[in-house]
Backbone as CSV, one residue per row, in Angstrom:
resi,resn,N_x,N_y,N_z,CA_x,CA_y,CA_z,C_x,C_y,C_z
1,UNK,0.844,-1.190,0.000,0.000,0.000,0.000,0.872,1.231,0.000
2,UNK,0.694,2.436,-0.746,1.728,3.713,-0.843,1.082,4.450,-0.022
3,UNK,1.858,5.450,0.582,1.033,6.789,1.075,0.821,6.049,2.761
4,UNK,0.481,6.758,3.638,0.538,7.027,5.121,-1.001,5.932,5.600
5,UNK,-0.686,4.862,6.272,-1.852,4.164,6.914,-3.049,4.908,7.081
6,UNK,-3.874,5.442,7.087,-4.876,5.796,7.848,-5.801,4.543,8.988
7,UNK,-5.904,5.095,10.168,-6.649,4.015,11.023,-7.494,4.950,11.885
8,UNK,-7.914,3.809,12.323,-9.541,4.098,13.220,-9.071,3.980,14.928
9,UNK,-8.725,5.220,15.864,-9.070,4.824,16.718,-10.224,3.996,17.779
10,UNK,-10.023,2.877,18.413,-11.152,2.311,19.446,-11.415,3.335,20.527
11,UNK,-10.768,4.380,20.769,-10.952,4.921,22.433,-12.286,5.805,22.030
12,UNK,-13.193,6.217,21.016,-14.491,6.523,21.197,-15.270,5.335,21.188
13,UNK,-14.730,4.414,21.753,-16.061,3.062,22.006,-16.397,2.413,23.038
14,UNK,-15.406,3.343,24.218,-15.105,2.558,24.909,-16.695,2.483,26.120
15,UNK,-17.981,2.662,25.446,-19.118,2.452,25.888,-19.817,1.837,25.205
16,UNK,-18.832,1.072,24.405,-19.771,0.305,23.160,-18.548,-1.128,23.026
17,UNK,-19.143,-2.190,22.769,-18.410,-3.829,22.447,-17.196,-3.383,21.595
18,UNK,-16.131,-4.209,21.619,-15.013,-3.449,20.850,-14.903,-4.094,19.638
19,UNK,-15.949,-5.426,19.170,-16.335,-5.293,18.061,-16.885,-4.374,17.044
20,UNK,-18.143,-3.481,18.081,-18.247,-2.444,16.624,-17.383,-1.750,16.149
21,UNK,-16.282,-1.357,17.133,-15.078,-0.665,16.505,-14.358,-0.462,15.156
22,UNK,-14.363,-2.078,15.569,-13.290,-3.093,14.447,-14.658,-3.157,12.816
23,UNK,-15.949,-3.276,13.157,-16.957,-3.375,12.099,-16.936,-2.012,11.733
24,UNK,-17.250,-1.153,12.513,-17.359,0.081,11.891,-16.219,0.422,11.025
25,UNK,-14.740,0.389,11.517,-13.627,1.197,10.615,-13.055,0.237,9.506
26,UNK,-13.975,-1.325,9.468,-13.659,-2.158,8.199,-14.900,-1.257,7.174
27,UNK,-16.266,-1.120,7.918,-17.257,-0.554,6.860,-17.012,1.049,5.815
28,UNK,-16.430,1.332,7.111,-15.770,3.019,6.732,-14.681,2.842,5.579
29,UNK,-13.719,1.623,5.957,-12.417,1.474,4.910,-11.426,1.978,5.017
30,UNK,-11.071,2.106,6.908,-10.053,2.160,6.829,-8.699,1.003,7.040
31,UNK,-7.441,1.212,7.021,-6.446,0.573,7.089,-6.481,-0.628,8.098
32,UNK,-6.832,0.159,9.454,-6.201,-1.079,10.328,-7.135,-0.192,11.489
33,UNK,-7.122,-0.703,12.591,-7.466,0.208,14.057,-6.108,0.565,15.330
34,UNK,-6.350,1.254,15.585,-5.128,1.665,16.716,-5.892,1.236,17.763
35,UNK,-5.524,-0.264,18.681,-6.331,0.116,19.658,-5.825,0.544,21.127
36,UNK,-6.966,1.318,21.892,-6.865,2.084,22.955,-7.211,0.942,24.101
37,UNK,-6.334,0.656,25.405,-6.236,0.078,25.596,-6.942,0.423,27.860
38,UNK,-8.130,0.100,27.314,-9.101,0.618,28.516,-9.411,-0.521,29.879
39,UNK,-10.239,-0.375,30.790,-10.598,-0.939,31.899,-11.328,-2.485,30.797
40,UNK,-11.657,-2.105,30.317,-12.749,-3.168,29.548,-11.783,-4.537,29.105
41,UNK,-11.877,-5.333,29.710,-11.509,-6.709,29.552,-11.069,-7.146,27.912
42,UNK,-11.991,-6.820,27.274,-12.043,-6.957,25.945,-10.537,-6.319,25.286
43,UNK,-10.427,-5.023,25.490,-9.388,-4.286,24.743,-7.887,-4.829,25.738
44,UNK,-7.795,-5.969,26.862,-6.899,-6.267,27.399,-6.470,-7.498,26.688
45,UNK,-7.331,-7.995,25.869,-7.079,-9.954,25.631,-6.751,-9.884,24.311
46,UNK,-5.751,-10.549,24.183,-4.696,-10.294,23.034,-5.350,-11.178,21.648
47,UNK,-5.521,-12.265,22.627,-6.543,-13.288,21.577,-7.596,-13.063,20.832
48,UNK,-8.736,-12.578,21.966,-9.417,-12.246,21.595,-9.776,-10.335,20.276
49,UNK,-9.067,-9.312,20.614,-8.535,-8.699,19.785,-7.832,-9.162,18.413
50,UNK,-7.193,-10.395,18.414,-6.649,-10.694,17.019,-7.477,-11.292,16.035
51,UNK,-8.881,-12.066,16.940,-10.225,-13.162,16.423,-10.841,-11.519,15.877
52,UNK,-10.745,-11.044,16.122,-11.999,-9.697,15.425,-11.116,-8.624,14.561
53,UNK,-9.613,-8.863,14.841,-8.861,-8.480,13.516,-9.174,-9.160,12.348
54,UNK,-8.369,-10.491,12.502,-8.769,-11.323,11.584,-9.911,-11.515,11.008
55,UNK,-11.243,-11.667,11.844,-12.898,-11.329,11.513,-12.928,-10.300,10.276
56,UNK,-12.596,-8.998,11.050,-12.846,-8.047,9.868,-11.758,-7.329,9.024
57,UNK,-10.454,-8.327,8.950,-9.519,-8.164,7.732,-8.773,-6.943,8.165
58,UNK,-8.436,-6.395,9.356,-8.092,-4.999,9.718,-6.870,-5.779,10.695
59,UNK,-5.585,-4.548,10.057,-4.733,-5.316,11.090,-4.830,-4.373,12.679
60,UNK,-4.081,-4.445,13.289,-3.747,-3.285,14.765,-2.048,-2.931,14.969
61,UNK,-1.937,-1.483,13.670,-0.509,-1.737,13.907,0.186,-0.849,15.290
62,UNK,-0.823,-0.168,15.803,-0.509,0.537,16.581,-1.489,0.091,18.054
63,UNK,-0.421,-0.043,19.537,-1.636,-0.588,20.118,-1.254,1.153,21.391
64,UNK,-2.706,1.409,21.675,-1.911,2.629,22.323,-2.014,1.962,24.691
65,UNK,-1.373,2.424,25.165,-0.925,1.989,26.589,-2.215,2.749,26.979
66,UNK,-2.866,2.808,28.203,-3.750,2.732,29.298,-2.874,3.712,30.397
67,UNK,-2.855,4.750,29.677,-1.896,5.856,30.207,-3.123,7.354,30.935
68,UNK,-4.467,7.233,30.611,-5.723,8.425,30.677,-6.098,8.168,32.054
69,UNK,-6.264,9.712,32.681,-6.895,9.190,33.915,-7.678,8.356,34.265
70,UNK,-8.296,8.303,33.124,-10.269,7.104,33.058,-9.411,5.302,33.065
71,UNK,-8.055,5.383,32.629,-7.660,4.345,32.581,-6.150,3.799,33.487
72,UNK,-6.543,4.594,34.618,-5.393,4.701,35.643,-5.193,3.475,36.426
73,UNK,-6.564,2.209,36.277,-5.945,1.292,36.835,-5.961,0.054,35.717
74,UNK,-5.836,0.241,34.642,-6.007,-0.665,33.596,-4.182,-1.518,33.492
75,UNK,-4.222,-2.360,33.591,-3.271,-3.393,33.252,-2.300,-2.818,34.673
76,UNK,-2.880,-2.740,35.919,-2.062,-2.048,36.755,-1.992,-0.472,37.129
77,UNK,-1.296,-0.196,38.019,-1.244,1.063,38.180,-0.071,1.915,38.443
78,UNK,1.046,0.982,38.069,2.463,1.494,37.648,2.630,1.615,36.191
79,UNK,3.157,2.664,36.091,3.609,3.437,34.727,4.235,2.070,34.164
80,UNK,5.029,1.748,34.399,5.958,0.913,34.148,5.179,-0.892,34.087
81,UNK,4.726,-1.192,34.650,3.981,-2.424,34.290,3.092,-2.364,32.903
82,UNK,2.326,-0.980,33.574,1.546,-0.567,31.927,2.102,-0.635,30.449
83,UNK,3.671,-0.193,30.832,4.203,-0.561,29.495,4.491,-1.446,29.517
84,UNK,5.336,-2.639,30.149,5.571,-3.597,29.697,4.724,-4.167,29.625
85,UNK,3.236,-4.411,30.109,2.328,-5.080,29.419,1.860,-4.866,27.958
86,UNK,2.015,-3.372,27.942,1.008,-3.229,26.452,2.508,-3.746,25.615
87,UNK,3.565,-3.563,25.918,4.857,-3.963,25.355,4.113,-6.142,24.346
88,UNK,4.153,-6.229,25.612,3.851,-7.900,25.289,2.695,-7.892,24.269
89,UNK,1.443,-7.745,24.633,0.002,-7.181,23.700,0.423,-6.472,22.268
90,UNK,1.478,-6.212,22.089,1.843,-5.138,21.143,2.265,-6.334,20.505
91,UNK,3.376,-7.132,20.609,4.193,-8.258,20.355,3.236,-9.457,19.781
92,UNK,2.193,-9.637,20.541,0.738,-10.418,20.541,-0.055,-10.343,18.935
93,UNK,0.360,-9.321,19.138,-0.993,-8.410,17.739,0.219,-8.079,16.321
94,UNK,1.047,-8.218,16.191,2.055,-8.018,15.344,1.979,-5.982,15.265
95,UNK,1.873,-5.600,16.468,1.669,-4.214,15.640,3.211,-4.104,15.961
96,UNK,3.537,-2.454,14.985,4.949,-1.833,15.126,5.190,-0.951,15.591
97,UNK,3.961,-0.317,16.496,3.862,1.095,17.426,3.323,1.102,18.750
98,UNK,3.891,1.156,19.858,3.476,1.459,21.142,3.414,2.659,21.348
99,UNK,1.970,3.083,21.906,2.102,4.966,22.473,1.976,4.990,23.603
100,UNK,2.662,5.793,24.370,2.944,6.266,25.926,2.931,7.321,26.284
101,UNK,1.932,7.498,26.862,2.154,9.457,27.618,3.351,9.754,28.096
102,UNK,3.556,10.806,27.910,4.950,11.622,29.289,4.691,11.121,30.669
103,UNK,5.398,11.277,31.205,5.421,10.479,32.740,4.985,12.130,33.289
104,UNK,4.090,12.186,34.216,4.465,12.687,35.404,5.367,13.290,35.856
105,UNK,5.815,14.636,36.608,6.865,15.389,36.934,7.000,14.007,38.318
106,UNK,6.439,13.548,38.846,6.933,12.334,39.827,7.144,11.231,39.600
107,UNK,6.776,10.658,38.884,6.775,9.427,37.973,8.637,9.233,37.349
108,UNK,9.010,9.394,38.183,10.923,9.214,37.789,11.388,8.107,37.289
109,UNK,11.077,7.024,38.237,11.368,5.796,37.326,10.694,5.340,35.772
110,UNK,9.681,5.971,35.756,8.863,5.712,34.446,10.025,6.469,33.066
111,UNK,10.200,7.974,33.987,10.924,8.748,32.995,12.066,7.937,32.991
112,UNK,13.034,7.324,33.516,14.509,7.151,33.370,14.545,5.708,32.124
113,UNK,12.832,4.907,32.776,12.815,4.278,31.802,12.809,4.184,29.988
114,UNK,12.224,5.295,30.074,11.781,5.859,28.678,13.202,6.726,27.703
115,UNK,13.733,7.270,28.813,15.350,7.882,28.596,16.232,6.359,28.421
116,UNK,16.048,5.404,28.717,17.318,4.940,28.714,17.038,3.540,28.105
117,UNK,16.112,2.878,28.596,15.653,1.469,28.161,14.307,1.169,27.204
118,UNK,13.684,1.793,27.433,12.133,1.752,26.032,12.739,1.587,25.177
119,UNK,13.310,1.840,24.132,14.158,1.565,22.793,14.380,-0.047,22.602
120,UNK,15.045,-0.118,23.799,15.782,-2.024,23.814,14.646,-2.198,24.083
121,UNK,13.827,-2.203,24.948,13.070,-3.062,25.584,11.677,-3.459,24.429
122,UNK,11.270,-2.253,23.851,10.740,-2.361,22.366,10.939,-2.707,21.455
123,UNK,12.227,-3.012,21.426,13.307,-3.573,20.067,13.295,-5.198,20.457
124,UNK,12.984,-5.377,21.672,13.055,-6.636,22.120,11.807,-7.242,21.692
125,UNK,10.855,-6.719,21.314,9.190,-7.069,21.129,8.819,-6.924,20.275
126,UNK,9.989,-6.502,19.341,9.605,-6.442,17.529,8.550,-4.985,17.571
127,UNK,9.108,-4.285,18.177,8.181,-3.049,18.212,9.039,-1.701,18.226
128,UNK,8.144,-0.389,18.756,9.034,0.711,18.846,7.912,1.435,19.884
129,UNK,8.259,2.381,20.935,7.901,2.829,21.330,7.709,4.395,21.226
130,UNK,6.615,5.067,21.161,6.886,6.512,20.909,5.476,7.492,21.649
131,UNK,6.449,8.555,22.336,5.695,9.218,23.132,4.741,10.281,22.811
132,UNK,3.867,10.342,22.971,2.790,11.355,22.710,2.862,12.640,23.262
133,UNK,2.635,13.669,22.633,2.684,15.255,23.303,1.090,15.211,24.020
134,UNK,1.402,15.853,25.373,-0.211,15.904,25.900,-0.042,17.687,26.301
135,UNK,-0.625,18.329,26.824,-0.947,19.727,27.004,-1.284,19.671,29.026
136,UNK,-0.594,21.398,29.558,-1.129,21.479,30.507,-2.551,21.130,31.445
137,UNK,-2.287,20.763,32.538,-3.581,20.439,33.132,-3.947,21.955,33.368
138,UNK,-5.392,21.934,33.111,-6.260,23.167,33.677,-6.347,23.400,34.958
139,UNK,-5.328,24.096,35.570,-4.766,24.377,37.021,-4.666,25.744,37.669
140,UNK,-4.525,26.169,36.002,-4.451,27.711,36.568,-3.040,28.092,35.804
141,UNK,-2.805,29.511,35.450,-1.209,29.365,34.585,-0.433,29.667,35.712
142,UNK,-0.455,29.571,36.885,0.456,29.835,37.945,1.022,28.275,38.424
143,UNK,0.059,27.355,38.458,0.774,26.140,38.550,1.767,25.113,37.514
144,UNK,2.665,24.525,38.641,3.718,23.725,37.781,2.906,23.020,36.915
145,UNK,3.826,23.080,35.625,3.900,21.879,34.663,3.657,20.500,35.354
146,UNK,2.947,19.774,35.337,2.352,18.262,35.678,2.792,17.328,34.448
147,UNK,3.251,17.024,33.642,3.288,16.894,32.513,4.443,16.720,32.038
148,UNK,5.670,16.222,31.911,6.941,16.555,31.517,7.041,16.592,29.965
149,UNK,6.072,16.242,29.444,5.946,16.660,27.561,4.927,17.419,27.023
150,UNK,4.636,18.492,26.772,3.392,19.522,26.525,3.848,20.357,25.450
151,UNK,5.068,20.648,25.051,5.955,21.033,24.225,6.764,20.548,23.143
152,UNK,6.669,20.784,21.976,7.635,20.342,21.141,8.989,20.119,21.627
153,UNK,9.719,20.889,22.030,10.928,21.335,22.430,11.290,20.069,23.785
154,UNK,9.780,19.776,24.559,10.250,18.951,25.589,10.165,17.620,25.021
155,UNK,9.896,17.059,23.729,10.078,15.705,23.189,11.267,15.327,22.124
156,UNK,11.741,16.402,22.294,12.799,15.951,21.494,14.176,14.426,22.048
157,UNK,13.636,14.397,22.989,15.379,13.851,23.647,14.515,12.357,23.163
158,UNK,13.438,12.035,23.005,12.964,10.762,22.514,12.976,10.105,20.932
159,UNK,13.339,9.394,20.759,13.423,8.834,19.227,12.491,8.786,18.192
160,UNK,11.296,8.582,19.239,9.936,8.152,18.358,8.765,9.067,19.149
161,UNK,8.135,9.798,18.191,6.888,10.544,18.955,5.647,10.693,17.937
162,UNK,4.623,10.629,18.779,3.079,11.172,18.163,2.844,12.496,18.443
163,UNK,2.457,12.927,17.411,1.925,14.360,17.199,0.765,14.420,17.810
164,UNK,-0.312,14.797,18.270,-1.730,14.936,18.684,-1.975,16.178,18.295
165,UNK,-2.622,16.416,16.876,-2.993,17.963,16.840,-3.947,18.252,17.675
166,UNK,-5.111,18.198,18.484,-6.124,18.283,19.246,-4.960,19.266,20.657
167,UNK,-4.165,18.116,21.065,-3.486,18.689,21.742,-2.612,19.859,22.221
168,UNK,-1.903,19.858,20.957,-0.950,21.107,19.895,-2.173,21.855,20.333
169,UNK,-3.184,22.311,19.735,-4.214,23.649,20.135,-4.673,24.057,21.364
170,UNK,-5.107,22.712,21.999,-4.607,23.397,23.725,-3.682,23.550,24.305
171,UNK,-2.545,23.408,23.693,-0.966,23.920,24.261,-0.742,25.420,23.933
172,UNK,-1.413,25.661,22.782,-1.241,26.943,22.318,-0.404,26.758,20.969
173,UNK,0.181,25.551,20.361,1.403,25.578,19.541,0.762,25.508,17.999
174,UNK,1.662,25.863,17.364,1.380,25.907,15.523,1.480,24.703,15.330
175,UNK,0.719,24.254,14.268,1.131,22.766,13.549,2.536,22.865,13.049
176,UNK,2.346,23.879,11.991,3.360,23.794,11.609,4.872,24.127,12.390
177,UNK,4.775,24.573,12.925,6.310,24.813,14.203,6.294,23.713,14.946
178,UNK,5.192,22.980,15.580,5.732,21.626,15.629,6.073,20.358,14.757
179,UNK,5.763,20.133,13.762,6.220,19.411,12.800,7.789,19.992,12.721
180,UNK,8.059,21.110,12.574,9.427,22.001,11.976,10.096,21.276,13.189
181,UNK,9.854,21.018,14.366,11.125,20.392,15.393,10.634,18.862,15.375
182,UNK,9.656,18.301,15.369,9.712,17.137,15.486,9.432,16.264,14.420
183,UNK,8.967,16.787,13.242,8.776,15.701,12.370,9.351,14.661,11.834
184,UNK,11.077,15.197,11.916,11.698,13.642,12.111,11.817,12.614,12.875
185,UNK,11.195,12.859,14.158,11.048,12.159,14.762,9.210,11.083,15.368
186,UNK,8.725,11.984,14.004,7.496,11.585,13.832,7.027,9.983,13.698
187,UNK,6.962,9.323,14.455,6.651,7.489,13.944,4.689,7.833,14.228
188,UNK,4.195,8.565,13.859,2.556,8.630,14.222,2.115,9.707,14.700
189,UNK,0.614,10.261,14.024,0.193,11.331,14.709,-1.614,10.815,14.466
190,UNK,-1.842,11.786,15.840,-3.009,11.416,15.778,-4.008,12.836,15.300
191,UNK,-4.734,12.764,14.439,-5.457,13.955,13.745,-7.172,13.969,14.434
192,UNK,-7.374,15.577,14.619,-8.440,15.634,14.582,-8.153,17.405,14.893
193,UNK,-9.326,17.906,14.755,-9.418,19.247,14.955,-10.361,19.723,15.809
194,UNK,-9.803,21.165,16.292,-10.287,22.167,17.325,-11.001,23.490,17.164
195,UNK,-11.728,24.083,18.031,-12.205,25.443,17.169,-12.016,26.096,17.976
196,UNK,-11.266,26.045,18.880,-10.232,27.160,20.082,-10.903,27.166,21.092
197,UNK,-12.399,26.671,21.485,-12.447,26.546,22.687,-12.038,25.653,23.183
198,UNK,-12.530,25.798,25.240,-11.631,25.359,26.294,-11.640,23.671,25.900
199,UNK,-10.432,23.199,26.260,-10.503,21.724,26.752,-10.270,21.164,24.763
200,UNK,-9.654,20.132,25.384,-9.171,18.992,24.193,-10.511,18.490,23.916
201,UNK,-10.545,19.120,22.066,-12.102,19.079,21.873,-12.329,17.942,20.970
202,UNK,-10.639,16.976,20.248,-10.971,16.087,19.127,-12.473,16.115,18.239
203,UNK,-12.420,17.015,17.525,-13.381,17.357,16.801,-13.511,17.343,14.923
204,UNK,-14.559,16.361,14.061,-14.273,16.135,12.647,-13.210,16.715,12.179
205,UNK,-12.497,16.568,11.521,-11.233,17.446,10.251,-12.350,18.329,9.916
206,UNK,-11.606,19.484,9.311,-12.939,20.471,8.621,-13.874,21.237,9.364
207,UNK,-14.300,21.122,10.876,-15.457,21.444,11.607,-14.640,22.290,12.622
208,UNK,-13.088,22.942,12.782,-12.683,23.942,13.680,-12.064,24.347,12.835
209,UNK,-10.838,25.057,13.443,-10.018,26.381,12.844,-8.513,25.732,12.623
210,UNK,-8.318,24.555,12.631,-6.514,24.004,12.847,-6.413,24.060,11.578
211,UNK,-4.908,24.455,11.171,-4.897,24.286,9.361,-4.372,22.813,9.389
212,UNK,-4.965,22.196,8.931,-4.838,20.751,8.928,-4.633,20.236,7.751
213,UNK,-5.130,21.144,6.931,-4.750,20.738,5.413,-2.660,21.385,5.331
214,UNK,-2.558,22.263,5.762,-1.047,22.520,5.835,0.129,21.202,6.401
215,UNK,-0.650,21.062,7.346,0.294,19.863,8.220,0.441,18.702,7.435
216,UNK,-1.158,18.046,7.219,-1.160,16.562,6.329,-0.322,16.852,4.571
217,UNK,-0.494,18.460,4.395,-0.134,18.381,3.331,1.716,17.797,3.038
218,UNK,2.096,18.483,4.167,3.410,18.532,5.038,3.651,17.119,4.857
219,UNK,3.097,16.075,5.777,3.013,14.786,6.189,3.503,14.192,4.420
220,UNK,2.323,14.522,3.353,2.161,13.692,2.325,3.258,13.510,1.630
221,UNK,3.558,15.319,1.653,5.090,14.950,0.656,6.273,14.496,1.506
222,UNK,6.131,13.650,3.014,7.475,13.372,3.170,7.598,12.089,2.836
223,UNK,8.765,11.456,1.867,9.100,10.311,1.286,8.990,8.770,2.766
224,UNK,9.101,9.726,3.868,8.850,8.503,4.858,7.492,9.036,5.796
225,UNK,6.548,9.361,4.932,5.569,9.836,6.388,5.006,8.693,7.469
226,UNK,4.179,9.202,8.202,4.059,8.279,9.253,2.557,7.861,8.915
227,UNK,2.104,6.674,9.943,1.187,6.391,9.767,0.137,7.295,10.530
228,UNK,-1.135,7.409,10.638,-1.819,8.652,11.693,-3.442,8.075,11.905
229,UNK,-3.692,8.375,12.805,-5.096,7.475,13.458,-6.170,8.964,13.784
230,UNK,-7.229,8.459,13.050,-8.268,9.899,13.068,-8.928,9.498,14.592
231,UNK,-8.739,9.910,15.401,-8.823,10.149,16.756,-9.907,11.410,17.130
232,UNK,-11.427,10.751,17.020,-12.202,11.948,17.362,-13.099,11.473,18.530
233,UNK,-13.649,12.693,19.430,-14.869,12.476,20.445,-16.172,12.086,19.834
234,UNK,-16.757,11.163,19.904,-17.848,11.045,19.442,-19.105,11.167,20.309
235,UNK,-20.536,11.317,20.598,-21.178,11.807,21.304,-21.929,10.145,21.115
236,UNK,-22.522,9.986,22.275,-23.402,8.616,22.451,-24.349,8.679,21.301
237,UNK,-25.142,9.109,20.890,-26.556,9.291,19.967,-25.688,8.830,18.443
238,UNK,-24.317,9.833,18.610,-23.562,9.538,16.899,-22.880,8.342,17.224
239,UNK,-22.444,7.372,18.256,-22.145,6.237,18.077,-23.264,5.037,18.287
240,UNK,-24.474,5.917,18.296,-25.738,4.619,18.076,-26.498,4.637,16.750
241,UNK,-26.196,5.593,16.016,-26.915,5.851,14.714,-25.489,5.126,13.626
242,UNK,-25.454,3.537,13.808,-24.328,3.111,12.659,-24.088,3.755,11.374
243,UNK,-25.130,3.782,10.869,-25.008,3.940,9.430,-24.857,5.355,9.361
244,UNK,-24.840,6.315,9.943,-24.758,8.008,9.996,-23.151,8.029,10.233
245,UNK,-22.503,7.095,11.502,-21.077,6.885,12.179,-20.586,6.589,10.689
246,UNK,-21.261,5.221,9.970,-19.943,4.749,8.859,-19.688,5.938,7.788
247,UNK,-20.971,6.955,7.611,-20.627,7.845,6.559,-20.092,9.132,7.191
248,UNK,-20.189,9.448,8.580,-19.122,10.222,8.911,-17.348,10.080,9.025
249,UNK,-17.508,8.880,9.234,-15.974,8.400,9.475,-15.477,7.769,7.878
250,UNK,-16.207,7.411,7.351,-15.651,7.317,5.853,-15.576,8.689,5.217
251,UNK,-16.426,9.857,5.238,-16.422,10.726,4.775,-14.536,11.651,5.349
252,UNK,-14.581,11.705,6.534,-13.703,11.533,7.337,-12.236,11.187,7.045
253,UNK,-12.104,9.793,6.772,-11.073,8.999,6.038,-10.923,9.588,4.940
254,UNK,-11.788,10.001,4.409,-11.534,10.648,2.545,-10.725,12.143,2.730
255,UNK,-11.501,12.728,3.307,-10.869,13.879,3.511,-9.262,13.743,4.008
256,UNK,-8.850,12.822,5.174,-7.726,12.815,5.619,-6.612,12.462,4.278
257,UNK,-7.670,11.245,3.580,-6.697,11.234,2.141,-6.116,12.052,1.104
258,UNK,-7.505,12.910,0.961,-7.119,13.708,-0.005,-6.272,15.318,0.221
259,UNK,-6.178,15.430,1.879,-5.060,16.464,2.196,-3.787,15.409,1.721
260,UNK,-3.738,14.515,2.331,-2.124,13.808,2.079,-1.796,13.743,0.610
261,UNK,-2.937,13.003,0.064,-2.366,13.316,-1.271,-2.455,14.488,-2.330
262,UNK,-3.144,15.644,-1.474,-2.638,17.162,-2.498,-0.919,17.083,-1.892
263,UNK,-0.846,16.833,-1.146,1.147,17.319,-0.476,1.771,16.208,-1.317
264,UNK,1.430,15.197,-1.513,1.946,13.878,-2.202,2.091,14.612,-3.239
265,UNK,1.130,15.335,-4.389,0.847,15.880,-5.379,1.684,16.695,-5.699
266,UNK,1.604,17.824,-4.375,2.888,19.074,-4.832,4.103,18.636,-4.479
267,UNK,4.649,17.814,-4.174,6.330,17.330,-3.916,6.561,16.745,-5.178
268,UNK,5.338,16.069,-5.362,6.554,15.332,-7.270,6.231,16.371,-7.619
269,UNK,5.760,17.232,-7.930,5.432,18.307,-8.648,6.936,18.904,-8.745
270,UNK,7.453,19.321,-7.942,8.487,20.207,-7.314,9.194,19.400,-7.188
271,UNK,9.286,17.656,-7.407,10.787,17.096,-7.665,11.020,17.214,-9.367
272,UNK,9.687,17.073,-10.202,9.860,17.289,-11.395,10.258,18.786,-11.617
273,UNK,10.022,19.786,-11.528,10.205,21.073,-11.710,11.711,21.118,-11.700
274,UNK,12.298,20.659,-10.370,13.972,20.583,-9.745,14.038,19.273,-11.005
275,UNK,13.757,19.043,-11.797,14.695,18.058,-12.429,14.770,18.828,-13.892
C-alpha cells in the first residue's frame, strides 16, 4: 500500500463492544485500528482482539498503553507495568507502534525508563515505542507543569513521537512549528481538529479552525511519512446511529486522504520542476 496508513481509533467506544469498533472502521475502509487500551476486559485480551482483527480483515498496527486518567488502573497502576504489558500485547498483535504518555513530573522511574531502556526493551518485542505530546492540566497558569511533555521542544530527547494535533491547540502551539522540530522524529500522529475553545475538543477534520490541510499536506510529501489514526470524540446518539457513524468516518477517512495526497501531489510536482 503507498502513502501514510490511515486508522480508526477504538478509544471513542469505549461504551460500546469493541467489536463495533473493528466493524465500523472495516465498513468506513479504513487501514487497520489503533487500539486504545481501557478498563474493559475486551481491549486487554490479546486473543481475543486478534479473532476480530482477523474477523474483519483490519490489522492493529498501533496498540496505544492505558496511560488516561479514566484508565489509571487498567493493566495495573504502575507506569511501568503498563508498558511492559502493552509492550507484550503489542508483540501479541504483530503491531509496530506502542504509544505512551509523558510520565508525570513524579513518575521518575517511568521517565529514566523511557530515557534509557524503552528503545531495547521495544526492540526486544519487535516493536518501537513513541511518546505522545499531551498539554497542561487546567490548574491555573500559575501552577507547575504536571506533565513533563506539553511542548515540542520537551520531546525531542525521545526517538519516536506522536503528534496529537487536538493537543498542539490546547498547548497553544502551531502545527506547523511543531512538525518544523519534530517531524523527524514523527513514527505517528493522531489527527483531529479544534475550534479554540476550552478543553481537548478532538473534533471532525474540517469542523474547527486548525490548518490541517497545511500539516497533512506537510506529512504527504514526506518520502517517509508516518502512519496517523483519526482520533475523534464522538457523542453517544452519533455512536448509536451506525449507518450516519460509517458515513461520517468514511467521509472523514476521505478527507484525511485527499489532504495527504494534495502534499503527495505538490512534492513530485516540485521534484519534477527541480529536475
Amino acid at each position: 500500500m503507498s502513502g501514510p496508513r490511515v486508522l480508526l481509533s477504538t478509544a471513542p467506544f469505549h461504551h460500546r463492544p469493541l467489536a463495533d469498533a473493528f466493524g465500523v472502521a472495516a465498513e468506513a475502509g479504513f487501514d487497520g485500528v489503533e487500539l486504545m487500551i481501557t478498563g474493559d476486559p475486551a481491549t486487554q485480551d490479546a486473543a481475543g482482539v486478534a479473532s476480530l482483527a482477523a474477523a474483519h480483515g483490519l490489522p492493529v498496527p498501533v496498540v496505544h498503553g492505558p496511560f488516561l486518567l479514566l484508565t489509571r488502573r487498567a493493566l495495573g497502576v504502575d507506569p511501568l507495568e503498563k508498558a511492559a504489558r502493552t509492550l507484550v500485547m503489542a508483540r501479541s498483535l504483530g503491531a509496530d507502534l506502542v504509544i505512551v504518555h509523558p510520565p508525570f513530573r513524579w513518575q521518575g522511574a517511568f521517565r529514566t525508563w523511557l530515557d534509557e531502556r524503552a528503545d531495547a526493551d521495544a526492540s526486544a518485542h519487535g516493536t518501537r515505542v513513541a511518546v505522545e505530546n499531551l498539554y497542561p492540566l487546567p490548574l491555573g497558569v500559575a501552577a507547575p507543569r504536571l506533565h513533563t511533555a506539553t511542548r515540542p521542544e520537551h520531546l525531542v530527547a525521545h526517538g519516536h513521537v506522536v503528534l496529537d494535533t487536538s493537543h498542539l491547540a490546547v498547548t497553544g502551539v502551531d502545527l506547523g512549528a511543531a512538525w518544523d522540530v519534530l517531524g523527524p522524529r514523527a513514527a505517528h500522529l493522531h489527527v483531529s481538529d479544534h475550534d479554540g475553545g476550552w478543553g481537548d475538543r478532538h473534533l471532525p477534520v474540517g469542523s474547527g479552525t486548525l490548518p490541517l490541510a497545511g500539516l497533512l499536506g506537510r506529512v504527504g510529501r514526506d518520502v517517509a511519512a508516518p502512519s496517523l489514526t483519526l482520533e475523534l470524540h464522538l457523542r453517544r446518539e452519533v455512536l448509536a446511529d451506525r449507518a450516519g457513524l460509517v458515513r461520517l468516518l468514511r467521509e472523514q477517512r476521505e478527507r484525511c486522504l485527499a489532504l495527504l495526497g494534495a502534499g503527495a501531489v505538490a512534492g513530485a510536482r516540485s521534484v519534477a520542476a527541480a529536475a
